[in-house]
NUGU-297764 format. One line per 10 residues: their letters; for each residue x, y, z of N, C-alpha, C, CB. Coordinates in nm, 2 decimals. Each point is the difference from the previous one (the first is absolute). Glycine has a CB too. Layout:
% residues N
a = X,Y,Z,X,Y,Z,X,Y,Z,X,Y,Z; ...
END
This chain:
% residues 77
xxxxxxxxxx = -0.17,3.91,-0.47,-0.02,-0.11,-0.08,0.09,0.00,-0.13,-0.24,-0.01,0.08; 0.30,-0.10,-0.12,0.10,0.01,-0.12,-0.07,-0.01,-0.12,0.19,-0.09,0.12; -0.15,0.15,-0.22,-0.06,0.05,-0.11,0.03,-0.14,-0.06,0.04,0.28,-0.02; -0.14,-0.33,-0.12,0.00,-0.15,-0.07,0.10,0.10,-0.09,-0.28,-0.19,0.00; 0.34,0.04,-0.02,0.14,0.04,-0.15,-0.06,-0.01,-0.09,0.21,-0.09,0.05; -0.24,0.17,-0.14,-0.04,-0.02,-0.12,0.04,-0.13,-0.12,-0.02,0.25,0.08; 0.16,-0.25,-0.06,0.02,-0.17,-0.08,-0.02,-0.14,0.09,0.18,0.13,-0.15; -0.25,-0.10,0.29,0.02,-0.12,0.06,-0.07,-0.10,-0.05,0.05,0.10,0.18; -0.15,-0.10,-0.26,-0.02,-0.10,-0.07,0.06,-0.05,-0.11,-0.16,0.06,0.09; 0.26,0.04,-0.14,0.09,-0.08,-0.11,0.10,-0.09,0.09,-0.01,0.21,-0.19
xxxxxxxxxx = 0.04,-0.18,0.31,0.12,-0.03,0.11,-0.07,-0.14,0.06,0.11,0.28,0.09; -0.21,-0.32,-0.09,-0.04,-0.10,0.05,-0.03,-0.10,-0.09,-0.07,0.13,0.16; 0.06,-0.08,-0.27,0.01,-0.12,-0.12,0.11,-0.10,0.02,-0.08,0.16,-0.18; 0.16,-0.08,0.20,0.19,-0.06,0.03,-0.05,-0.12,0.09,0.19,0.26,0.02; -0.27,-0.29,0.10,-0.02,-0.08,0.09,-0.02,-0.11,-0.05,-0.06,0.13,0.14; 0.00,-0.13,-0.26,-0.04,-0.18,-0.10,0.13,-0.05,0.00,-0.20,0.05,-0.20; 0.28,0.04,0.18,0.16,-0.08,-0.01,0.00,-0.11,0.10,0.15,0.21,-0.05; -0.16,-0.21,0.18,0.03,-0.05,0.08,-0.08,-0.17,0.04,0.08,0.27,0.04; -0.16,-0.23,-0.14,-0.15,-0.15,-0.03,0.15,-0.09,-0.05,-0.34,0.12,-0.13; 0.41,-0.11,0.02,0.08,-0.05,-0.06,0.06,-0.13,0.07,0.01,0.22,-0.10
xxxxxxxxxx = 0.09,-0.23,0.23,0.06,-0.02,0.04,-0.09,-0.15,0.11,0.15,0.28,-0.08; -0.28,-0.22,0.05,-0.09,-0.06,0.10,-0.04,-0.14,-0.06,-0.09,0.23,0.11; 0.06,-0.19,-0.27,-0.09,-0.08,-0.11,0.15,-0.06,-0.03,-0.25,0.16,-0.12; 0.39,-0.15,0.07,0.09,-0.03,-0.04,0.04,-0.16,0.09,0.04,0.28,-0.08; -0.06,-0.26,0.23,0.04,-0.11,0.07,-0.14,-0.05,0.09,0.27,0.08,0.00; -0.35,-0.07,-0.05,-0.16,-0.07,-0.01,0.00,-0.14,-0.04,-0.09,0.20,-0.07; 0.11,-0.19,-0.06,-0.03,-0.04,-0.13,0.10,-0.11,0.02,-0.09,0.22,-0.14; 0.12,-0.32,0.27,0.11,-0.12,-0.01,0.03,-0.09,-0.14,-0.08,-0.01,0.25; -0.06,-0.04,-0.26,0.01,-0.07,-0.14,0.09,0.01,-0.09,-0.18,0.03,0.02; 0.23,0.12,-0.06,0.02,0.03,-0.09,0.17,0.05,0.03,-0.27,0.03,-0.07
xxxxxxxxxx = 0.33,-0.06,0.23,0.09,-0.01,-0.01,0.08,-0.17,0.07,-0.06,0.30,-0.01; -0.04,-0.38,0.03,0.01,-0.07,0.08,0.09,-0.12,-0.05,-0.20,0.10,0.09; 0.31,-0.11,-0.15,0.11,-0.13,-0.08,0.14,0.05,0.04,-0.16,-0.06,-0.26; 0.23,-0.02,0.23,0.15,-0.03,0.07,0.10,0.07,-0.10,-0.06,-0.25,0.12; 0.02,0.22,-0.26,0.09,0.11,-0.06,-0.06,0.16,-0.07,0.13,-0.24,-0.07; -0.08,0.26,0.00,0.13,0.02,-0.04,0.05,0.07,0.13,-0.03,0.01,-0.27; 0.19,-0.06,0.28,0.06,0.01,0.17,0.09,0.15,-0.04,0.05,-0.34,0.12; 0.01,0.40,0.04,0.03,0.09,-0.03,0.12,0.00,0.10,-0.22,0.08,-0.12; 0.34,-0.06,0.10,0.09,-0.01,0.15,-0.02,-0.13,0.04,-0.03,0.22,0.10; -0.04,-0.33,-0.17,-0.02,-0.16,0.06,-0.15,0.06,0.11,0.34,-0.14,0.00
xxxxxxxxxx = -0.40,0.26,-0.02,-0.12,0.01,0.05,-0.09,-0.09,-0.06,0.04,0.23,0.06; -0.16,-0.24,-0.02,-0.07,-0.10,-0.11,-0.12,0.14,-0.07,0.02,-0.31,0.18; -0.06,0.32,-0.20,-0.07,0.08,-0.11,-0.12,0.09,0.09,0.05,-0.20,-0.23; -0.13,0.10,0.35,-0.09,0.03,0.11,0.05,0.12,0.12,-0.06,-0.26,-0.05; 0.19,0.21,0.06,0.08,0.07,0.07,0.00,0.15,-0.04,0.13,-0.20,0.02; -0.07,0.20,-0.13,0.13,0.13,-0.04,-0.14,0.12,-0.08,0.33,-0.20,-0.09; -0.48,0.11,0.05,-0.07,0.06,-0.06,-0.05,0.12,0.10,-0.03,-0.21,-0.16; 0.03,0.15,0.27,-0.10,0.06,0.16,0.12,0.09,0.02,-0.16,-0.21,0.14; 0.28,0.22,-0.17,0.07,0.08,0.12,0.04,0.12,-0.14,0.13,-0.22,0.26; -0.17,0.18,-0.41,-0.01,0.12,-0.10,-0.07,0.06,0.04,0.04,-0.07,-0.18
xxxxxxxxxx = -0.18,0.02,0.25,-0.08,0.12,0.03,0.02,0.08,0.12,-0.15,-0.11,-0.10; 0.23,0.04,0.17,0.02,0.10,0.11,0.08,0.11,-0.07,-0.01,-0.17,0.20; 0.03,0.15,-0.25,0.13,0.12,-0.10,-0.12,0.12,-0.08,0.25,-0.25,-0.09; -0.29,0.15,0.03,-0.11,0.10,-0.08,-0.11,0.08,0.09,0.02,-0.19,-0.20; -0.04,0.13,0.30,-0.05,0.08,0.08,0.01,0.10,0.11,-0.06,-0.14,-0.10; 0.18,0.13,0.11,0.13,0.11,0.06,-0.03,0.13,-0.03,0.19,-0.14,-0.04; -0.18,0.13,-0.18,0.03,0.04,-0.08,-0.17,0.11,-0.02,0.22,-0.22,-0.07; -0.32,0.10,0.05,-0.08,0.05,0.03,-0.08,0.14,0.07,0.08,-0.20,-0.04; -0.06,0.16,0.17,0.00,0.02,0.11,0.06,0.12,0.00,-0.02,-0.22,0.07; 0.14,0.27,-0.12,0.06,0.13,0.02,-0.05,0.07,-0.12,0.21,-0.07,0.13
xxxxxxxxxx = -0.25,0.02,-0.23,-0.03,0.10,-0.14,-0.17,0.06,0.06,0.16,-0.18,-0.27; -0.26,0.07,0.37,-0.09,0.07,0.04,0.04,0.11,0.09,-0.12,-0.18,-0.05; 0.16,0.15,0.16,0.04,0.08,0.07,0.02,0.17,-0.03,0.08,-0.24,0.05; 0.03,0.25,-0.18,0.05,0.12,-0.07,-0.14,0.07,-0.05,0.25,-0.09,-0.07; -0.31,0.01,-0.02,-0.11,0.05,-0.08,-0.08,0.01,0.08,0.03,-0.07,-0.18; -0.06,0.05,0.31,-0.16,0.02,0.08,0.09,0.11,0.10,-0.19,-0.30,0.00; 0.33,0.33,0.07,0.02,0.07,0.06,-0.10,0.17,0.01,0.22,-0.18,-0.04; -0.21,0.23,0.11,-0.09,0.10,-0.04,0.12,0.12,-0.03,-0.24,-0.09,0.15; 0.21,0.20,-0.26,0.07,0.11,-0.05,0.11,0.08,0.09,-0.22,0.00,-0.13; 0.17,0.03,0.26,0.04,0.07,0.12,0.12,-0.10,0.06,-0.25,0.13,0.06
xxxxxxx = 0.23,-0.24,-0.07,0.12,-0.05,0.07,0.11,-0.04,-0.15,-0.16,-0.11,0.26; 0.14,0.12,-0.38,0.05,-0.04,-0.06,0.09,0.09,-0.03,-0.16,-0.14,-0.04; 0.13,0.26,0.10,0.14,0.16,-0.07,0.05,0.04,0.18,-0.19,0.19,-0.30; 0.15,-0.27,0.39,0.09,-0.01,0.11,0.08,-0.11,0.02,-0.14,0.12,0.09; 0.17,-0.22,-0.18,0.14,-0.04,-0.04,0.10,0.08,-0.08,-0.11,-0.21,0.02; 0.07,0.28,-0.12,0.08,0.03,-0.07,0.03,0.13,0.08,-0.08,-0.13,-0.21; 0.19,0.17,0.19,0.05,0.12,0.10,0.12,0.08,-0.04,-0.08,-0.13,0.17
END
């Protein structure tokens, strides 16, 4: 049986990050108008595909911080 990580509850905090991305393009209302344009995007557009970016971004900073310890010093070599 594998032993609990003692910081895994600090490592799982990190997982609210990822609510972000969900609530960010929810919330249409609040991106839903034609300007301000971007590339001649209209504002609806280019707002949805920032999040795909931000959540890329996201997405890899959880990743690192929830990795677990053991695999994290078998990259480094």
């Amino acid at each position: 049986m594998a032993q609990p990580n003692a910081a895994s509850g600090t490592s799982k905090r990190w997982l609210w990050l990822l609510i972000l991305p969900w609530i960010g393009v929810l919330l249409v209302p609040v991106y839903n108008m034609d300007s301000p344009r971007a590339f001649g995007l209209p504002f609806f557009y280019w707002y949805q595909l920032l999040w795909v970016l931000i959540s890329a971004a996201l997405t890899a900073i959880v990743y690192l911080k929830t990795k677990p310890a053991s695999r994290r010093s078998e990259g480094r070599s």
